[in-house]
MARNU-524475 format. One line per field, with one value per residue: residue number from 1; x, y, z of N, C-alpha, C in turn. Coordinates in nm, 3 decimals. Example, Ala and Ser with C-alpha at 12.3 -4.5 7.8 and 13.67 -1.06 7.14 Angstrom:
% MARNU-524475
n	(1,2) $
n.c1	(1.319,1.285) $
n.c2	(-0.569,-0.225) $
n.c3	(0.780,0.708) $
ca.c1	(1.230,1.367) $
ca.c2	(-0.450,-0.106) $
ca.c3	(0.780,0.714) $
c.c1	(1.320,1.290) $
c.c2	(-0.330,0.003) $
c.c3	(0.780,0.787) $
//
This chain:
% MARNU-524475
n	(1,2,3,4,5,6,7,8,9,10,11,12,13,14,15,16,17,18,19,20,21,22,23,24,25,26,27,28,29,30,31,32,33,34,35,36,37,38,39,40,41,42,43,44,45,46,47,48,49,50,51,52,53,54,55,56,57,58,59,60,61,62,63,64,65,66,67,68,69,70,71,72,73,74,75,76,77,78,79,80,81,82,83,84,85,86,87,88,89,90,91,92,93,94,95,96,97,98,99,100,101,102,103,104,105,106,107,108,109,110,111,112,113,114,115,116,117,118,119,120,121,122,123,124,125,126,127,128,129,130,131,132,133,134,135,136,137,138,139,140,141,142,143,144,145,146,147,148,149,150,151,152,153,154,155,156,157,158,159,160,161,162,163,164,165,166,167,168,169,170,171,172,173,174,175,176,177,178,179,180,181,182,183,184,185,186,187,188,189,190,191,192,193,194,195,196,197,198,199,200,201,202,203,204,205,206,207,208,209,210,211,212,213,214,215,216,217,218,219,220,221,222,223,224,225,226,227,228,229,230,231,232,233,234,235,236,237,238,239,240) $
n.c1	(2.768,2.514,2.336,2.455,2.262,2.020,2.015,2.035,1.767,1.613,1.622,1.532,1.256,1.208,1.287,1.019,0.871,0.889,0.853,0.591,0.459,0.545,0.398,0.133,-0.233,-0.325,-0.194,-0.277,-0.326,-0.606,-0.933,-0.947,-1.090,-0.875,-0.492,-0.177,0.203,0.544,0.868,1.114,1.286,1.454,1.611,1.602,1.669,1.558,1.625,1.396,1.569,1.497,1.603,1.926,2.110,2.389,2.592,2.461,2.464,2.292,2.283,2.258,2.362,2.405,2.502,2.289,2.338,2.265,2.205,2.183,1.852,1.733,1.469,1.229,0.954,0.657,0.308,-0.008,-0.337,-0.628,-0.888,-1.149,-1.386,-1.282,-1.118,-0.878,-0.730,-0.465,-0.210,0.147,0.426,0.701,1.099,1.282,1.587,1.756,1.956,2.118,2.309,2.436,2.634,2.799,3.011,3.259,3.297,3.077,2.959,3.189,3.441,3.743,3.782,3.956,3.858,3.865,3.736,3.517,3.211,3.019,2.684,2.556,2.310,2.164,1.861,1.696,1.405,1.031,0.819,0.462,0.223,-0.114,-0.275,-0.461,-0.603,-0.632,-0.745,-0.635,-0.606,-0.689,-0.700,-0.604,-0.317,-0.229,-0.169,-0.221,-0.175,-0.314,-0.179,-0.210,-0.181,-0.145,0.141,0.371,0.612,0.802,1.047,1.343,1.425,1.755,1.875,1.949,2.186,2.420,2.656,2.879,3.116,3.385,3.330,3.317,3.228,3.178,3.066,2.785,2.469,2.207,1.816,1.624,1.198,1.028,0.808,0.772,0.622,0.394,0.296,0.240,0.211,0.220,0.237,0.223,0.275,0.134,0.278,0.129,0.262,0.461,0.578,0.569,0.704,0.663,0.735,0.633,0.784,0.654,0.721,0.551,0.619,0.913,1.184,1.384,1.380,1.556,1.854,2.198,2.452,2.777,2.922,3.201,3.225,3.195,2.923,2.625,2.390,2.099,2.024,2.183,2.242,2.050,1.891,1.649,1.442,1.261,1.178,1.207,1.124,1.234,1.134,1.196,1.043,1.068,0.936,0.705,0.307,0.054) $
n.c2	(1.220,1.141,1.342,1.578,1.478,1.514,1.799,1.860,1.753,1.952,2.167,2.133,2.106,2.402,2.518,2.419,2.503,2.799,2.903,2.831,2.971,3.258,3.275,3.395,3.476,3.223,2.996,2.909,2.732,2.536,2.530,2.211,1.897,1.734,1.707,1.648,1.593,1.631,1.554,1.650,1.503,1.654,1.493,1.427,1.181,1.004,0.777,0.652,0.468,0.172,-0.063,-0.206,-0.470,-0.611,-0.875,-0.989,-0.746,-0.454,-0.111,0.170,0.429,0.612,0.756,0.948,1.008,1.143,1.159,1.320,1.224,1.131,1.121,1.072,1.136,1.143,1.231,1.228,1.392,1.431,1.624,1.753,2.030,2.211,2.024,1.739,1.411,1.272,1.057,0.886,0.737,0.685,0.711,0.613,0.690,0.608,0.704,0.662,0.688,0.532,0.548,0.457,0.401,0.147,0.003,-0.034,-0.296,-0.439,-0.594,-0.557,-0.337,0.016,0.267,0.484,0.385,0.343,0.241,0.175,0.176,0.165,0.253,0.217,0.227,0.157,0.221,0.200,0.392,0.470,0.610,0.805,1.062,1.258,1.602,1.961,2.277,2.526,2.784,2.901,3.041,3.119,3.220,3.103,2.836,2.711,2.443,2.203,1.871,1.484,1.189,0.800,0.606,0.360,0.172,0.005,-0.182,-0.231,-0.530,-0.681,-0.454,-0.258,-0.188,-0.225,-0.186,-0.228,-0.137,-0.178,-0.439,-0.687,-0.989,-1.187,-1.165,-1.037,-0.967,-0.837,-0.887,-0.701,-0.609,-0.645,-0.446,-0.112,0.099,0.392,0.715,1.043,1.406,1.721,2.045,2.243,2.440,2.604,2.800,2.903,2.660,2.606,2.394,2.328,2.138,2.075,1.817,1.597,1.273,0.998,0.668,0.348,0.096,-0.145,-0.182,-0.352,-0.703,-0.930,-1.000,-1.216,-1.333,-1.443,-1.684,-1.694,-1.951,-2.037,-2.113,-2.010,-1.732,-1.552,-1.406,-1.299,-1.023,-0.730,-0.515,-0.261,-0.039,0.249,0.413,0.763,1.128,1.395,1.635,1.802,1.928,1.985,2.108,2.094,2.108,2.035) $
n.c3	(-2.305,-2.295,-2.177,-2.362,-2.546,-2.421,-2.415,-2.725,-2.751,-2.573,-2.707,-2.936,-2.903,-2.808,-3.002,-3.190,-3.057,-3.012,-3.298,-3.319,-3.138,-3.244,-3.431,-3.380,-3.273,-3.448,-3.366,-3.101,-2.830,-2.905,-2.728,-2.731,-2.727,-2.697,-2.647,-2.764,-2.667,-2.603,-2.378,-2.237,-1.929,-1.570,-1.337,-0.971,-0.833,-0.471,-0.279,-0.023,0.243,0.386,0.542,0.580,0.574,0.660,0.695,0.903,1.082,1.080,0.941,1.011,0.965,0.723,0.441,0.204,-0.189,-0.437,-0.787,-1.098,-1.319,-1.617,-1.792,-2.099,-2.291,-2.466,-2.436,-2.370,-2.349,-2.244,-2.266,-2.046,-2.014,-1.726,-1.660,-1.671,-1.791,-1.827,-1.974,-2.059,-2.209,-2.102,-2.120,-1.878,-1.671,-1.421,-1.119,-0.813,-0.533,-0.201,0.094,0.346,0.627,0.614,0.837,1.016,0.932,0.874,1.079,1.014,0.865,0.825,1.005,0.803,0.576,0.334,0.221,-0.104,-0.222,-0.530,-0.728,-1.093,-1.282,-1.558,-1.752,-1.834,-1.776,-1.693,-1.626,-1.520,-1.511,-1.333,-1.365,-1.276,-1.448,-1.294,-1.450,-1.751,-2.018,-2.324,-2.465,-2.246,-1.951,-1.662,-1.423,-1.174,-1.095,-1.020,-0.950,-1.009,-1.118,-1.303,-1.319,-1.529,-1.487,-1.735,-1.870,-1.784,-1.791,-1.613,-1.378,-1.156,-0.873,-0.633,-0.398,-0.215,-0.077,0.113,0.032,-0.205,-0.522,-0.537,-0.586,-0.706,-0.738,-0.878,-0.839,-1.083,-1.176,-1.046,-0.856,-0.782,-0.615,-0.723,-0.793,-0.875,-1.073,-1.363,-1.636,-1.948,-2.208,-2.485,-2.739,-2.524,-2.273,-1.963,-1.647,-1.258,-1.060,-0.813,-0.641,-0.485,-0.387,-0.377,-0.352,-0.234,-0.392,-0.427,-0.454,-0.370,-0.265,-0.378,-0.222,-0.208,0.037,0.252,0.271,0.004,-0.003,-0.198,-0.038,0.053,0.262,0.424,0.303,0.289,0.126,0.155,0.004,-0.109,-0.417,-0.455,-0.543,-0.745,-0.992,-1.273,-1.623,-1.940,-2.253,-2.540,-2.628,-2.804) $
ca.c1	(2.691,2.346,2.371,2.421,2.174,1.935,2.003,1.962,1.629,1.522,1.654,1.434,1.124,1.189,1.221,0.906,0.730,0.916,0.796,0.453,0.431,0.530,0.272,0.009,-0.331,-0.360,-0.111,-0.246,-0.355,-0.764,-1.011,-1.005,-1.111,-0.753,-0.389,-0.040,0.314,0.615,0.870,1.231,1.303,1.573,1.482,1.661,1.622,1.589,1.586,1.428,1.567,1.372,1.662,1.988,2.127,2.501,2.666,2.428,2.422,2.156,2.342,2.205,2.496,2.415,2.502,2.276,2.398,2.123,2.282,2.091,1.813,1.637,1.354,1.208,0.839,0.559,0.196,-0.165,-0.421,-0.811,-0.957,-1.333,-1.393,-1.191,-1.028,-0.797,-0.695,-0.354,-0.121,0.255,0.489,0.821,1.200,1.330,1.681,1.697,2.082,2.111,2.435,2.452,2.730,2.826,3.152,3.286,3.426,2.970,2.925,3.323,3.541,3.860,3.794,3.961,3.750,3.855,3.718,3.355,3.110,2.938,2.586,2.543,2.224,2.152,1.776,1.632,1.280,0.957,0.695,0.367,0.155,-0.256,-0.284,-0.627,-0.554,-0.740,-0.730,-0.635,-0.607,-0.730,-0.683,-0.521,-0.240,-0.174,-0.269,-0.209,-0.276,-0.198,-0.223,-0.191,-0.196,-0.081,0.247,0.393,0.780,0.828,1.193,1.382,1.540,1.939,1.925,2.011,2.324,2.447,2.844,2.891,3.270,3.435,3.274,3.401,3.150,3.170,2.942,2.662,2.359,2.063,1.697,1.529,1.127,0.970,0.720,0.785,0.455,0.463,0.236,0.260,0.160,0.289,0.150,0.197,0.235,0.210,0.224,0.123,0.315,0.607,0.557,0.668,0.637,0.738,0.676,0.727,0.696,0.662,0.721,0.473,0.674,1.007,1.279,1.478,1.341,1.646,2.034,2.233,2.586,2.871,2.992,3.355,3.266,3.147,2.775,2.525,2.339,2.000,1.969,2.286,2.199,1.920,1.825,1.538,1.449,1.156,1.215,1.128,1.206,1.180,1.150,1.140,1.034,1.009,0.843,0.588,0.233,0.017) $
ca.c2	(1.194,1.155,1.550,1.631,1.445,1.577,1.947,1.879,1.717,2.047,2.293,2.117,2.098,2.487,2.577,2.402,2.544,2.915,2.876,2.836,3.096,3.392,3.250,3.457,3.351,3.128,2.893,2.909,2.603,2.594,2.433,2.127,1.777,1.590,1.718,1.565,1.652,1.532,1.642,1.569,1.587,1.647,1.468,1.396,1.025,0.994,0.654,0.603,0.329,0.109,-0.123,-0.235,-0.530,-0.665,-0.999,-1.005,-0.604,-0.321,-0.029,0.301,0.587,0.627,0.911,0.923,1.066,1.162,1.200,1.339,1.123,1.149,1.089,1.151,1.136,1.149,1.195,1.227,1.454,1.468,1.781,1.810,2.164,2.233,1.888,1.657,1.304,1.265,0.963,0.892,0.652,0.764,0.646,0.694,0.631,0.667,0.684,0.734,0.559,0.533,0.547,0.429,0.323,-0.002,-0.026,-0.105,-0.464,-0.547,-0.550,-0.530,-0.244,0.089,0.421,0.566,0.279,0.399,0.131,0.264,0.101,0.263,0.182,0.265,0.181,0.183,0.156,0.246,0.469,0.482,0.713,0.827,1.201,1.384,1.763,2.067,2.383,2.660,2.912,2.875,3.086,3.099,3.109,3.057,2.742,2.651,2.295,2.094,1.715,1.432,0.993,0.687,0.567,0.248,0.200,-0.147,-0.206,-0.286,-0.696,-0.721,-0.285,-0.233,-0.191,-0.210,-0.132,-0.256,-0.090,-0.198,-0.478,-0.810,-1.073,-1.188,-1.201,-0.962,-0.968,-0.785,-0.895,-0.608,-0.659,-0.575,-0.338,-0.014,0.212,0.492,0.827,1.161,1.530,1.857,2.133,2.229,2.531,2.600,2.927,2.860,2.553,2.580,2.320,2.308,2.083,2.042,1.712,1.554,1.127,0.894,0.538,0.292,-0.089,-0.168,-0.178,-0.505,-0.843,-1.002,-0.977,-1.329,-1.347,-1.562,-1.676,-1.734,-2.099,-2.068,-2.099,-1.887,-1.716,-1.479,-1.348,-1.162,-0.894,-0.696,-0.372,-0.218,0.084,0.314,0.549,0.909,1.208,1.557,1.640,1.909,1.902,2.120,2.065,2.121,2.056,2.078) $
ca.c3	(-2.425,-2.272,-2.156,-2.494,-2.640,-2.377,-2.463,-2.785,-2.739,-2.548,-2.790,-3.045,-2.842,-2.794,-3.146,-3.259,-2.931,-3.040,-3.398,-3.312,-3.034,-3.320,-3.533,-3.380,-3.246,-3.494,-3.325,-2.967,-2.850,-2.894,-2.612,-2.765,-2.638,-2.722,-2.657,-2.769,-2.673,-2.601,-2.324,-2.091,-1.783,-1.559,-1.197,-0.838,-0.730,-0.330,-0.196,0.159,0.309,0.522,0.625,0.500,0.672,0.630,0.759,1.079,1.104,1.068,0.914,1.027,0.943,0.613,0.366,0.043,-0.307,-0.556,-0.909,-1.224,-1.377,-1.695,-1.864,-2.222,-2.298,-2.508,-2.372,-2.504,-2.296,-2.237,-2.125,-2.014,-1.927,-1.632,-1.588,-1.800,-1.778,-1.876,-1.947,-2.116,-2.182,-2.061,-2.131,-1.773,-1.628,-1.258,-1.114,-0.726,-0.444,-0.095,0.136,0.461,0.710,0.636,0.975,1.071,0.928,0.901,1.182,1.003,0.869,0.914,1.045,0.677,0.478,0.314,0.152,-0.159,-0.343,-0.679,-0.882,-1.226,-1.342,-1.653,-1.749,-1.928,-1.722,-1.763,-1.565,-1.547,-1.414,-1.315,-1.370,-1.265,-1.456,-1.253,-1.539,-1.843,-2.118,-2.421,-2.468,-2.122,-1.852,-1.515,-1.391,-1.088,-1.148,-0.986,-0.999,-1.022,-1.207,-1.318,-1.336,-1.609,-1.533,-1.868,-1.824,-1.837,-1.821,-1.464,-1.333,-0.953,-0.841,-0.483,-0.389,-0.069,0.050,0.095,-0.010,-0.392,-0.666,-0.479,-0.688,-0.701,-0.833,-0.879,-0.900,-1.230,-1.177,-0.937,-0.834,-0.723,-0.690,-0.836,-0.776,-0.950,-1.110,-1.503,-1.724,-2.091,-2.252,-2.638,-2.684,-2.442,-2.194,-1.841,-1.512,-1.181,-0.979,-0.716,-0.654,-0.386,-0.358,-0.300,-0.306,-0.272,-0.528,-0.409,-0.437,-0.303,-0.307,-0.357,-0.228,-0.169,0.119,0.304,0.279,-0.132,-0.029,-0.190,0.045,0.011,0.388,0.461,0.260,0.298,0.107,0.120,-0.028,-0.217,-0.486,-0.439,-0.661,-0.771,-1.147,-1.404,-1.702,-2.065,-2.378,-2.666,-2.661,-2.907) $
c.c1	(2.541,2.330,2.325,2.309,2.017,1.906,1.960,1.810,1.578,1.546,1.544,1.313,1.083,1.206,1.148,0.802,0.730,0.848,0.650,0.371,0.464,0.464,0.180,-0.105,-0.402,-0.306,-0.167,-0.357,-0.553,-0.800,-1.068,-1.016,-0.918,-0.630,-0.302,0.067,0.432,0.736,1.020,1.246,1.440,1.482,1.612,1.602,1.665,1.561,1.558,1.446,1.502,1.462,1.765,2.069,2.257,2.523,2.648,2.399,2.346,2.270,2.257,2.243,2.460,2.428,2.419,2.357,2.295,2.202,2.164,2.016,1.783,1.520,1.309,1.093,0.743,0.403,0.058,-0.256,-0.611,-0.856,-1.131,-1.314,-1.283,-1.100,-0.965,-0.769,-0.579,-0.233,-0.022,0.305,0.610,0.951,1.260,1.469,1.699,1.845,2.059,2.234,2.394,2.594,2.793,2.982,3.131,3.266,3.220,2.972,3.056,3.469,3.703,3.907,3.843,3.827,3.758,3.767,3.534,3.320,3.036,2.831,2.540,2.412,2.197,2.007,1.794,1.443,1.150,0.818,0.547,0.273,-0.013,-0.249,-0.412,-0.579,-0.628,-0.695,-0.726,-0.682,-0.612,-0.774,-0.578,-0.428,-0.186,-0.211,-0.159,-0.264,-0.211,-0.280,-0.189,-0.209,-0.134,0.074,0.339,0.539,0.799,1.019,1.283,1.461,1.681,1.975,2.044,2.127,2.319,2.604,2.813,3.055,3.274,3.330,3.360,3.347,3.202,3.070,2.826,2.606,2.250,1.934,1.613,1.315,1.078,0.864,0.726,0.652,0.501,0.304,0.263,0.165,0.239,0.167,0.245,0.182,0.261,0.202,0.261,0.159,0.417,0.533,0.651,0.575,0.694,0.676,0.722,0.650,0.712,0.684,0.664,0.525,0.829,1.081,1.324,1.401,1.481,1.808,2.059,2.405,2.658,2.973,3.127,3.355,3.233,3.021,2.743,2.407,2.192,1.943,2.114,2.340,2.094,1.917,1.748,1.499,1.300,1.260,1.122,1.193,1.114,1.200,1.132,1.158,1.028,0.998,0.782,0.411,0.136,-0.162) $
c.c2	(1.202,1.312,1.599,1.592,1.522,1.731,1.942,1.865,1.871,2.161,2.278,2.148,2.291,2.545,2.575,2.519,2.716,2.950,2.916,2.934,3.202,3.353,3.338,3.395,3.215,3.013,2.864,2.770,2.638,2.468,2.333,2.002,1.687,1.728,1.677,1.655,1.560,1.638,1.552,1.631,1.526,1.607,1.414,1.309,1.031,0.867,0.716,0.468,0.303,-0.002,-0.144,-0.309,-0.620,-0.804,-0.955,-0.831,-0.504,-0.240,0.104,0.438,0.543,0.729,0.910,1.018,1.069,1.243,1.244,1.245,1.174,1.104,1.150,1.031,1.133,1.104,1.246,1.317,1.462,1.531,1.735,1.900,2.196,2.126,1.850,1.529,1.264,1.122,0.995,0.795,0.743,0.698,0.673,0.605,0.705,0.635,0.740,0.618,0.635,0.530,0.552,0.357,0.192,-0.111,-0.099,-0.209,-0.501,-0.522,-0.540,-0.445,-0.111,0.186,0.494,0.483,0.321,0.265,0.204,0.129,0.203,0.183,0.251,0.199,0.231,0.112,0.214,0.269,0.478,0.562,0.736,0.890,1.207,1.513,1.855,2.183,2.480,2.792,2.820,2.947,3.136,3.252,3.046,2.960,2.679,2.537,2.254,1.941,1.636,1.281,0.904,0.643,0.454,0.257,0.043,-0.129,-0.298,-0.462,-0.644,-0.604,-0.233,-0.233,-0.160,-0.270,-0.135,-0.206,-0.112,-0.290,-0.616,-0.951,-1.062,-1.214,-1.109,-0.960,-0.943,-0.824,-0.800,-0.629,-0.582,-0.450,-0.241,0.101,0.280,0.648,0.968,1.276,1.632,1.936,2.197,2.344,2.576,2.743,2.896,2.740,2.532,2.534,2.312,2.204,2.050,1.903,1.645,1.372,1.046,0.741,0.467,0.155,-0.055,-0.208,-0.328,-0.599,-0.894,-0.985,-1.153,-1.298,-1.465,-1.557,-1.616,-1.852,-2.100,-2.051,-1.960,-1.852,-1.618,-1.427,-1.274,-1.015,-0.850,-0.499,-0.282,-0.082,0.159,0.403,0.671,0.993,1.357,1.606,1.743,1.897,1.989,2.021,2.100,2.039,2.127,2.026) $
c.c3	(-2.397,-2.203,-2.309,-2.584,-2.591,-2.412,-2.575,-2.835,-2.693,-2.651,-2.908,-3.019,-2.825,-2.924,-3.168,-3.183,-3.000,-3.165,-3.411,-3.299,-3.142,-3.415,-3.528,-3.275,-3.296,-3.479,-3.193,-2.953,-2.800,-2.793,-2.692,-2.685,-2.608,-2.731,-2.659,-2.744,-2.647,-2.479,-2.261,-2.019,-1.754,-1.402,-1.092,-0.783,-0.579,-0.276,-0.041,0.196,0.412,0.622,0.509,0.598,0.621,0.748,0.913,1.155,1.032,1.066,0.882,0.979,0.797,0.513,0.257,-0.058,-0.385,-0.667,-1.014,-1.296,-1.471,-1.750,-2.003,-2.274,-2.352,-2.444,-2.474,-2.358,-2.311,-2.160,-2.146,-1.935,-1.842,-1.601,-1.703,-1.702,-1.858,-1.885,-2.103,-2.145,-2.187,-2.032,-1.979,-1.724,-1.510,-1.195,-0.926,-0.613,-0.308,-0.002,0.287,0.571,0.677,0.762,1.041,1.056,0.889,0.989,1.166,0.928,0.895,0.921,0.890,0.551,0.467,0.205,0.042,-0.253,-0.416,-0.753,-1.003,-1.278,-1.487,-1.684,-1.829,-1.782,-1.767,-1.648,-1.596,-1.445,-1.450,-1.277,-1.331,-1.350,-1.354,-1.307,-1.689,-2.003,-2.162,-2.427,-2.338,-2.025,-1.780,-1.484,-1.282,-1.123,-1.040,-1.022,-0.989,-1.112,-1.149,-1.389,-1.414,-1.622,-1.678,-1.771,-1.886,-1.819,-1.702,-1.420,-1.173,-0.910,-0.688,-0.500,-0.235,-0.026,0.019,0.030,-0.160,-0.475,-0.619,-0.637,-0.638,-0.781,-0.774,-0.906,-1.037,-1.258,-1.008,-0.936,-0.725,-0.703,-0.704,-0.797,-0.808,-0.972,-1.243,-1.571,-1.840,-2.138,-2.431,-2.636,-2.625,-2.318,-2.042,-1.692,-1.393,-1.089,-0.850,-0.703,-0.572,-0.393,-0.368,-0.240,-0.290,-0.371,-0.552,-0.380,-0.381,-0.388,-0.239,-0.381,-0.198,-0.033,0.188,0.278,0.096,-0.115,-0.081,-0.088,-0.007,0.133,0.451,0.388,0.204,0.226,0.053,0.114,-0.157,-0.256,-0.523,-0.535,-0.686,-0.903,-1.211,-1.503,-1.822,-2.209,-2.486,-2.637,-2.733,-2.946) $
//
């Protein structure tokens, strides 16, 4: 269902953009101070882990999984001359699991037995790019950008699927705000919008995991996992 809804989001965004573009020159977008658009993407979440630490063990063998994320966008633009200053707010859902031998942090384990952590964000982006023109005329422009961006995790959204482990109740507190920064490069021809990006990390994801014993206690130090989120994105659009 979210597939489909995504296609149709771009199919629309490419009509209006198509529309425009056989208008003529009287559609092409003029050197003005202020640009709006709106835009989704399709993006590859990469956690790096920094540690992940089970009942007394450091778990090194790890496989990742990077599943399809999305995002869906609306932004506002300010050009001066050759430059722009660009920010968005952006619906983003960020899906990515890990996967490692049981048999490391539990010894009764067999050798076939695999551990999997699954997360599922959700959240509201907010971003502030500085752009350069490369190329610059109509209808055509080249940009690479770069900046800052601010990840506002939604409350209650989140989801997290621990499979195979033995502990009960595992719980994750995620912190609330994820930063991160940002570099791509950007091209529109009339209004058909395109972008590729790429995004780094800056904090960690996990404020703390609270499990349950063997004896009932809750605990908040036998599981540890720490992790940035990285990623690779493309994007299409309309701007206008």
């Amino acid at each position: 269902m979210r597939f489909n809804k995504t296609i149709l989001f771009i199919i629309l965004l490419c009509c209006i953009s198509t529309t425009f573009a056989q208008g003529g020159k009287k559609f092409e977008i003029r050197r003005t101070s202020f640009n709006y658009g709106a835009r989704a993407s399709f993006s590859s979440t990469i956690y790096s882990v920094e540690r992940l630490y089970i009942d007394g063990t450091d778990i090194t063998d790890i496989t990742t999984k990077s599943e399809v994320s999305l995002s869906y966008a609306a932004f506002a633009r300010l050009n001066i001359r050759h430059h722009y200053l660009q920010t968005e707010v952006a619906y983003n859902i960020s899906r990515y699991s890990i996967l490692f031998p049981t048999a490391l942090w539990s010894p009764s384990a067999t050798s076939s037995d695999i551990s999997t952590i699954s997360t599922e964000l959700f959240g509201l982006e907010v971003p502030l790019y500085y752009g350069y023109y490369i190329e610059n005329q109509a209808p055509y422009r080249l940009a690479i950008f770069g900046g800052p961006k601010v990840n506002f995790i939604l409350p209650g959204r989140s989801r997290h699927l621990f499979e195979n482990f033995s502990q009960a109740d595992i719980d994750e507190t995620i912190w609330p705000f994820i930063f991160s920064g940002v570099i791509g490069f950007n091209v529109n021809i009339s209004h058909l919008y395109f972008d590729i990006s790429f995004e780094a990390g800056l904090n960690n994801i996990s404020r703390y995991f609270t499990t349950i014993d063997n004896h009932g206690q809750v605990s908040t130090e036998n599981f540890i996992f720490d992790r940035r989120k990285n990623g690779v994105s493309f994007s299409i659009g309309a701007i206008f």
